[in-house]
MDAnalysis code that builds the backbone (N, CA, C; Angstrom):
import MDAnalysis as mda
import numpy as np

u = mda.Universe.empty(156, n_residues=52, atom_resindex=np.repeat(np.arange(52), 3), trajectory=True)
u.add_TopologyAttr("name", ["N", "CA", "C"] * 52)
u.add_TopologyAttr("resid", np.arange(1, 53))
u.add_TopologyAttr("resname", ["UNK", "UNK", "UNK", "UNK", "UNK", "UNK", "UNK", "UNK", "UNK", "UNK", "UNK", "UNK", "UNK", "UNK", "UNK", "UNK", "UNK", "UNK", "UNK", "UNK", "UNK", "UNK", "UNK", "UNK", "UNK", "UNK", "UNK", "UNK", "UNK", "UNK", "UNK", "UNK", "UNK", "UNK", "UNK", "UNK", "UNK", "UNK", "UNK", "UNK", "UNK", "UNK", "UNK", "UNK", "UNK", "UNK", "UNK", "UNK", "UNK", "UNK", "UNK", "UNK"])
u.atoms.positions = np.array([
    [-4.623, 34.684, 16.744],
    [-4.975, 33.414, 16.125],
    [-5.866, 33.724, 14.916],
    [-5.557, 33.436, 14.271],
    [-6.542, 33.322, 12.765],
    [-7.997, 32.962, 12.413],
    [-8.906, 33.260, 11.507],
    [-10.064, 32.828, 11.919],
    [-9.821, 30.862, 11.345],
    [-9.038, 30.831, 10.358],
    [-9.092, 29.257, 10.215],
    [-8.437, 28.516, 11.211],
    [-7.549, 28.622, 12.197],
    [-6.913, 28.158, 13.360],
    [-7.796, 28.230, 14.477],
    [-8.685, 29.489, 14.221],
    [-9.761, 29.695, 15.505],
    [-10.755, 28.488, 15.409],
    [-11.360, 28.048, 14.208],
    [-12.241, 27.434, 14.101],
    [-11.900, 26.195, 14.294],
    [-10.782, 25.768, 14.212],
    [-9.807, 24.570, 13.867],
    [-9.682, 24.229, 15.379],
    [-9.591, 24.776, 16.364],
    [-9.470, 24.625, 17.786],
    [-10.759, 24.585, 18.299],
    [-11.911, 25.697, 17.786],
    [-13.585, 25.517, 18.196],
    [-13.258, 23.984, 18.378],
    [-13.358, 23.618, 16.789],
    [-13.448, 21.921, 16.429],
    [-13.201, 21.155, 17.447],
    [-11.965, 21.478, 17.755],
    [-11.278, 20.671, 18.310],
    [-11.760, 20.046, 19.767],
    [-12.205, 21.535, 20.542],
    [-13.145, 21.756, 21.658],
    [-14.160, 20.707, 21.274],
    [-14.847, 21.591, 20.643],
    [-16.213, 20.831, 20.541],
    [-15.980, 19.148, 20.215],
    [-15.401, 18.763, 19.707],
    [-15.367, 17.252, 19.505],
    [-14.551, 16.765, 20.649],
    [-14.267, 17.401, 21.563],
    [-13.733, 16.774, 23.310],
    [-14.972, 16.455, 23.868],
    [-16.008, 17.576, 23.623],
    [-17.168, 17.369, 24.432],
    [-18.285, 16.392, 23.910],
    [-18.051, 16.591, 22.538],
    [-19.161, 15.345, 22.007],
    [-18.652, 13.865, 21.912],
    [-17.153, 13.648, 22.169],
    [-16.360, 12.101, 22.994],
    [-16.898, 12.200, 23.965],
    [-16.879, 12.686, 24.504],
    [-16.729, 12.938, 26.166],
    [-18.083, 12.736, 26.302],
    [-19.170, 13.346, 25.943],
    [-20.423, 12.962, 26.309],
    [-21.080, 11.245, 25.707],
    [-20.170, 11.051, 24.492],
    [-20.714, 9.626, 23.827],
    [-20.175, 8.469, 25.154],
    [-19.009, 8.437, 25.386],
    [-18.069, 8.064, 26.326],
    [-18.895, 7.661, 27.265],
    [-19.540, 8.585, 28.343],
    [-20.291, 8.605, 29.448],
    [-21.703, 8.426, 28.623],
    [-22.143, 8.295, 28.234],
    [-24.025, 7.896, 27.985],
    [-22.996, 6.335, 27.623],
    [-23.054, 5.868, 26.645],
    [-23.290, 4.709, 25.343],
    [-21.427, 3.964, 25.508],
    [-20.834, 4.075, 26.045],
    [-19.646, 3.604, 27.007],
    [-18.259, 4.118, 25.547],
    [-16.824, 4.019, 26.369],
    [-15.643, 4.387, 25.487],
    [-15.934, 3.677, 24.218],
    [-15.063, 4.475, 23.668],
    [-14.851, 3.854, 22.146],
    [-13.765, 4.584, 21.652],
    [-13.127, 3.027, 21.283],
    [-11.121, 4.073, 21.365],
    [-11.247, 4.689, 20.242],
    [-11.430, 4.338, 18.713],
    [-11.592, 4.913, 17.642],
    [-12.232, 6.466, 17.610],
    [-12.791, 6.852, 18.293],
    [-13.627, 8.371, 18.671],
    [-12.168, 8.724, 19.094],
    [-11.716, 8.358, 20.442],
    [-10.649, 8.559, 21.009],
    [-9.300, 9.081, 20.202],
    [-9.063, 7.907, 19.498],
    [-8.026, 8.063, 18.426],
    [-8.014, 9.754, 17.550],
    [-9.358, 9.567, 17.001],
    [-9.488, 10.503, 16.105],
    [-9.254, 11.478, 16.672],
    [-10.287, 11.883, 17.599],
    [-9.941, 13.317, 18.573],
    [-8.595, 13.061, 19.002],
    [-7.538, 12.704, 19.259],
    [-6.155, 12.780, 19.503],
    [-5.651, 13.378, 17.850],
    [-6.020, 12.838, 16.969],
    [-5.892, 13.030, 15.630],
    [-5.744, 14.230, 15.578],
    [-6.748, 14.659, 15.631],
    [-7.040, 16.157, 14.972],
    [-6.724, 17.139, 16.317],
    [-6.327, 16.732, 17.492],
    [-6.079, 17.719, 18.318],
    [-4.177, 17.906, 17.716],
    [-3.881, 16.896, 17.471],
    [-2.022, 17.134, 16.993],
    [-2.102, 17.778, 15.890],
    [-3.531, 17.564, 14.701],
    [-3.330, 18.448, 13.562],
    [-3.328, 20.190, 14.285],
    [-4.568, 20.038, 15.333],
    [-4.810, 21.768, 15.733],
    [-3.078, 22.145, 16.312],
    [-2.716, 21.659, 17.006],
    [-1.221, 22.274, 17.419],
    [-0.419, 22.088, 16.648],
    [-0.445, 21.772, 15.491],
    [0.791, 21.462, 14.374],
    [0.438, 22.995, 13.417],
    [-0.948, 22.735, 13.575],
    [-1.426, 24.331, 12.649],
    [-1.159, 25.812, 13.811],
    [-1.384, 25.289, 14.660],
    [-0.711, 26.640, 15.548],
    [0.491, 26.952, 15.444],
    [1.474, 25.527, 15.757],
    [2.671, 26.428, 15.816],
    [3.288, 26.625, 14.352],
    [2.542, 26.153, 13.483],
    [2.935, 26.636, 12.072],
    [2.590, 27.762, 11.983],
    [1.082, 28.861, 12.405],
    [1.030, 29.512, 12.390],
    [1.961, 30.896, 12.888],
    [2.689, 29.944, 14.365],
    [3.985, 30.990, 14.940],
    [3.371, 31.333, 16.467],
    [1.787, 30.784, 16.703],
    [1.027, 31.823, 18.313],
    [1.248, 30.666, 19.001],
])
């Protein structure tokens, strides 16, 4: 995996956990939701473009 695909998935991680923690303290919020769905289809669109 690449270091820009690597980081691109960190991201991706890390903004599961900072939904995920807003979610549970301060209640859902689909728009957070949305986005992180967003950018998790950009991270696997850049993977398998990448070919791994």
């Amino acid at each position: 995996m690449p270091g820009s695909t690597k980081t691109m998935a960190g991201l991706t991680v890390g903004g599961l956990v900072v939904v995920t923690a807003y979610s549970v303290t301060l209640g859902s919020n689909g728009w957070l939701w949305f986005t992180w769905v967003v950018l998790m289809l950009v991270t696997l669109g850049a993977l398998v473009a990448r070919g791994s």
